[in-house]
C-alpha positions as CSV (number, residue, x, y, z in Angstrom):
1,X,0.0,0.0,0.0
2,X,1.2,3.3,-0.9
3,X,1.9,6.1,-2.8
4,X,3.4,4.3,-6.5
5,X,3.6,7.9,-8.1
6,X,2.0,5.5,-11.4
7,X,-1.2,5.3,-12.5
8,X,-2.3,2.2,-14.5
9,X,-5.2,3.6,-16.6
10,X,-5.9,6.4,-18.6
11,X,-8.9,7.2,-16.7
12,X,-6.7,7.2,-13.3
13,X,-5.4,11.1,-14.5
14,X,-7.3,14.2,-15.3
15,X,-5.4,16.9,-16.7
16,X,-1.9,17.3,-18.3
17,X,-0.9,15.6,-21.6
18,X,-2.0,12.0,-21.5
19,X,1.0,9.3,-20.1
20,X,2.8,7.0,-23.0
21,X,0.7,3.7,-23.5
22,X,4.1,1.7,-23.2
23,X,4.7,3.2,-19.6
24,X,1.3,2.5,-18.4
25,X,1.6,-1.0,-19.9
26,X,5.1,-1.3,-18.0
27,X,3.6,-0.7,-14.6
28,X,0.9,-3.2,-15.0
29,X,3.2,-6.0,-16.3
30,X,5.3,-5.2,-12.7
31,X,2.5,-5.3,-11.0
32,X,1.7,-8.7,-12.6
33,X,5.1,-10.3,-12.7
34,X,5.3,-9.6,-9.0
35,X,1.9,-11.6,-8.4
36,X,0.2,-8.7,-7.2
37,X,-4.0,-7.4,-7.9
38,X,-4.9,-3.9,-7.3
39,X,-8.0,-4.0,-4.7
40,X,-10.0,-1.7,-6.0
41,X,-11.3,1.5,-3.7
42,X,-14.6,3.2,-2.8
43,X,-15.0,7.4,-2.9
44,X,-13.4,10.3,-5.2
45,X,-11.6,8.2,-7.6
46,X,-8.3,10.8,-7.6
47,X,-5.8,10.4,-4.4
48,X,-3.3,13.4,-5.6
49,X,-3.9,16.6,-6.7
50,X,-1.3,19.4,-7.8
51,X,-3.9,22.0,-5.8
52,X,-3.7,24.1,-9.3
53,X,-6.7,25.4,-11.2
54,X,-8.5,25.5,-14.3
55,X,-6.1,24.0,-17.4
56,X,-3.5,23.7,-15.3
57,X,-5.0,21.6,-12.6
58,X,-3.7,17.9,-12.2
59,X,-5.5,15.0,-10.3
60,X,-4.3,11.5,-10.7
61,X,-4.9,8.1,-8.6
62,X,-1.3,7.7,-7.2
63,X,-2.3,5.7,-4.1
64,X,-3.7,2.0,-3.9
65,X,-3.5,-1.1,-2.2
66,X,-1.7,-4.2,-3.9
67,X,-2.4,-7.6,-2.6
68,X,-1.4,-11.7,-3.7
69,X,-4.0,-13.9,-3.9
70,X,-2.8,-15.3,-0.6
71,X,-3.9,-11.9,1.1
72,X,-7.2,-11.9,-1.0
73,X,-8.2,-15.1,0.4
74,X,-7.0,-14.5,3.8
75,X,-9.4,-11.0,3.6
76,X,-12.5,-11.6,1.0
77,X,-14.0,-9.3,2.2
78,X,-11.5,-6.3,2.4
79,X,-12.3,-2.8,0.7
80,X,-10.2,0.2,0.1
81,X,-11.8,3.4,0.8
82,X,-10.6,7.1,-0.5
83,X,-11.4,9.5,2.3
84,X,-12.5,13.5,1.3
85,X,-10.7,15.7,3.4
86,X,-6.4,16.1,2.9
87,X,-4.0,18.7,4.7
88,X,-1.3,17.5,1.8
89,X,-1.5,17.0,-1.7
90,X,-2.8,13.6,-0.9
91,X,-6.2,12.0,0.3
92,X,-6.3,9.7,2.7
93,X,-6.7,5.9,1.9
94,X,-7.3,3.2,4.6
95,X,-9.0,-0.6,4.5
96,X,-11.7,-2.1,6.4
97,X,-10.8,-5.4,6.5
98,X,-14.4,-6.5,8.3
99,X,-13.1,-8.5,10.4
100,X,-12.7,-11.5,8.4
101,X,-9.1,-12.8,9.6
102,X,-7.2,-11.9,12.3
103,X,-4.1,-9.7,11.9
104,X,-1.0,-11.2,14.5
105,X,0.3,-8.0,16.1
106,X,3.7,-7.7,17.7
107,X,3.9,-4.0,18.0
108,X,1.4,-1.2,18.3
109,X,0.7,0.7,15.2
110,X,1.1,4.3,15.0
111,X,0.8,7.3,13.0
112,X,2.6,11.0,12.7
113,X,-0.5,13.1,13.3
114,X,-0.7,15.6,10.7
């Protein structure tokens, strides 16, 4: 999970000249050869924005979750959601794994609070 600074689509940038079919192709095929499945999300479909306006205004789905088909059958029922609200140039992206499979902890998690 994280932010890949790809997108894999056309349709995952709005703005600026359109990305080179071959380099859009390349990420995928990584993606692939590594064993790895993009899970999807629910909300705004963008997860970056260059904060510009009109023409020069550039949104783009930079953020997702990868998973093996191991993790997918571990968590069925997982889903990616794209929250609204940002202090950076980034919305926030977090799963709900709905309590399908338990997740061994050894160490709290924890996060800079921005």
């Amino acid at each position: 999970m994280g932010d890949l600074n790809e997108i894999m689509f056309h349709h995952e940038r709005q703005g600026r000249n359109p990305i080179p079919k071959s380099q859009l192709a390349a990420f995928r095929d990584v993606i692939e050869d590594c064993g790895l499945r993009d899970l999807g999300f629910n909300g705004y479909k963008f997860t970056w924005s260059n904060r510009r306006v009109g023409q020069y205004c550039v949104n783009e789905r930079l953020d997702r979750f990868l998973a093996n088909l191991a993790w997918w059958n571990s968590f069925p029922n997982a889903k990616v959601v794209h929250g609204l609200v940002a202090y950076s140039d980034h919305l926030p992206i977090w799963i709900e794994l709905e309590g399908d499979a338990e997740i061994p902890r050894k160490k709290k998690i924890r996060f800079e609070e921005m």
